[in-house]
C-alpha positions as protocol buffer text, in pm:
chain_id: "A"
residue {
  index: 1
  type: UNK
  ca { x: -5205 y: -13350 z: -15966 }
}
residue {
  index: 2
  type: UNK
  ca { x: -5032 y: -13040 z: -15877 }
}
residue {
  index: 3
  type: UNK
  ca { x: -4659 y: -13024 z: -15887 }
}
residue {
  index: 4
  type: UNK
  ca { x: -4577 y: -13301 z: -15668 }
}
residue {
  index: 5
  type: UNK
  ca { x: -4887 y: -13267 z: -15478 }
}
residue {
  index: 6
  type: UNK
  ca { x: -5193 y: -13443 z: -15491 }
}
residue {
  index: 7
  type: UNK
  ca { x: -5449 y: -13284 z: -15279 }
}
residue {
  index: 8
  type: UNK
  ca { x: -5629 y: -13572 z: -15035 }
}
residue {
  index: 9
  type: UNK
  ca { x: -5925 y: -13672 z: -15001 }
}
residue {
  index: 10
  type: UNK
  ca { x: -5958 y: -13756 z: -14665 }
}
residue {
  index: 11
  type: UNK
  ca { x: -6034 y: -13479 z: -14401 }
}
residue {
  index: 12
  type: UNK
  ca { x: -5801 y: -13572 z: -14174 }
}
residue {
  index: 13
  type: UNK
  ca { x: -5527 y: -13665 z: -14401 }
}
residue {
  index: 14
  type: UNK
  ca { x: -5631 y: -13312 z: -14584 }
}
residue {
  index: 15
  type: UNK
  ca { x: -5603 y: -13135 z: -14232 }
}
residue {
  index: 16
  type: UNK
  ca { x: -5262 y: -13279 z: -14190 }
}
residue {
  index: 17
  type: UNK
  ca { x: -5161 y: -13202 z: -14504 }
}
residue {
  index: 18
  type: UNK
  ca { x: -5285 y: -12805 z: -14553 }
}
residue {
  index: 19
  type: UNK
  ca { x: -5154 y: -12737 z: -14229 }
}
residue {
  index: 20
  type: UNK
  ca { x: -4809 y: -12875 z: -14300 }
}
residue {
  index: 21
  type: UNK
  ca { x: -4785 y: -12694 z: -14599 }
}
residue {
  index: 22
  type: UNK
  ca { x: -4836 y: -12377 z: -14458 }
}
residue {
  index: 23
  type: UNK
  ca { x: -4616 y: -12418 z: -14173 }
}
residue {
  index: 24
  type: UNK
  ca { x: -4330 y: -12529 z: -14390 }
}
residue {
  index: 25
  type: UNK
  ca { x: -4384 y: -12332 z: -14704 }
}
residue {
  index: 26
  type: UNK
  ca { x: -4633 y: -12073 z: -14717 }
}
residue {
  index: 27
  type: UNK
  ca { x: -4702 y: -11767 z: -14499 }
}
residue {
  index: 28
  type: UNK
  ca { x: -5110 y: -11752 z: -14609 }
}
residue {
  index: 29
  type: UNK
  ca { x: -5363 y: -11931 z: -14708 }
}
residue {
  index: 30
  type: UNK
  ca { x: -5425 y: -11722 z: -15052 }
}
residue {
  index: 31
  type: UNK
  ca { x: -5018 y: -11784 z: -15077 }
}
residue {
  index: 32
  type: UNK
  ca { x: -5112 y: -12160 z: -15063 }
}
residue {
  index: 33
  type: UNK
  ca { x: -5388 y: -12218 z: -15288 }
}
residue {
  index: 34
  type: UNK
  ca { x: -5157 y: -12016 z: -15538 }
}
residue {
  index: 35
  type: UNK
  ca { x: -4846 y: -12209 z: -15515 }
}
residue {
  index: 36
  type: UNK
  ca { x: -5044 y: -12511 z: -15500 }
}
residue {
  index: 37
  type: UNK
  ca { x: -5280 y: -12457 z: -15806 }
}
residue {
  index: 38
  type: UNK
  ca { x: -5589 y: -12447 z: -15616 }
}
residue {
  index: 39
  type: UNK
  ca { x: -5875 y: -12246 z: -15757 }
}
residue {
  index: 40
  type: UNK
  ca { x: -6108 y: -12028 z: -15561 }
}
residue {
  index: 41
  type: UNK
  ca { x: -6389 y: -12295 z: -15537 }
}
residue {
  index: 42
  type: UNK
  ca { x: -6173 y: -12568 z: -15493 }
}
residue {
  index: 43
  type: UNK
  ca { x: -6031 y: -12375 z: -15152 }
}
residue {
  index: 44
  type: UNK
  ca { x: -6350 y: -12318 z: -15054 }
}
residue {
  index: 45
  type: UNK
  ca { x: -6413 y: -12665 z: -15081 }
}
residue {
  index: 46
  type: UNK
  ca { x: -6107 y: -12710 z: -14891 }
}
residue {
  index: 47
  type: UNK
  ca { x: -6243 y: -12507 z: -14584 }
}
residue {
  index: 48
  type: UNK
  ca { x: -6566 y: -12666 z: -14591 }
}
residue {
  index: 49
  type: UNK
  ca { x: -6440 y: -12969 z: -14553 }
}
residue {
  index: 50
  type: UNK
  ca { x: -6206 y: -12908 z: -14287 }
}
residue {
  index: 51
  type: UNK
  ca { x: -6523 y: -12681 z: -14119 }
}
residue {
  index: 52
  type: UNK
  ca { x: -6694 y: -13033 z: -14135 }
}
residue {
  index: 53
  type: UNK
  ca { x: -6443 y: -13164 z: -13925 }
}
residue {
  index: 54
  type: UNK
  ca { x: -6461 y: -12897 z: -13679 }
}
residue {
  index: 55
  type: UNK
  ca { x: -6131 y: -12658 z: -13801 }
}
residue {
  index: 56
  type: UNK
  ca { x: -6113 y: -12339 z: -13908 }
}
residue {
  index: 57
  type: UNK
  ca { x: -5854 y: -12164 z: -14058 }
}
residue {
  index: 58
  type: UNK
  ca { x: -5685 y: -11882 z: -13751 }
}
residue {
  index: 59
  type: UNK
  ca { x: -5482 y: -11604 z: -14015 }
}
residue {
  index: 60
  type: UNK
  ca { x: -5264 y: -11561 z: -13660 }
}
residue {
  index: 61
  type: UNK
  ca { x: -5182 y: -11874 z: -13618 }
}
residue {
  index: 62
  type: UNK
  ca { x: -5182 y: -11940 z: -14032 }
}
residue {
  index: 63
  type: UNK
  ca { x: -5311 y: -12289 z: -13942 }
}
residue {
  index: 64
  type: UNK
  ca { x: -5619 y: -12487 z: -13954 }
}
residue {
  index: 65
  type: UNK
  ca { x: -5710 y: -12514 z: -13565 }
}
């Protein structure tokens, strides 16, 4: 557990959850996975499994789309 986060498990729960953390509190993904705690592998992780589920991270849009 990070903070008061947990990171989910679920992709769609995950999806939900990255992208409303970035909208509400960080302007990057690298900004994310640092106030968050989350290591370089475990983001990578992160985007695989949200590739999985047919998103990909859009730096313009700083969402998962």
């Amino acid at each position: 557990m990070r903070g008061d986060y947990m990171i989910p498990k679920d992709p769609i729960i995950l999806l939900s959850f990255i992208n409303t953390q970035l909208r509400d509190n960080y302007s990057n993904l690298e900004n994310m996975a640092e106030g968050l705690d989350i290591g370089k592998d475990e983001l990578q992780d992160i985007c695989t499994k949200l590739e999985g589920i047919g998103y990909k991270y859009n730096a313009d849009r700083n969402q998962f789309i």
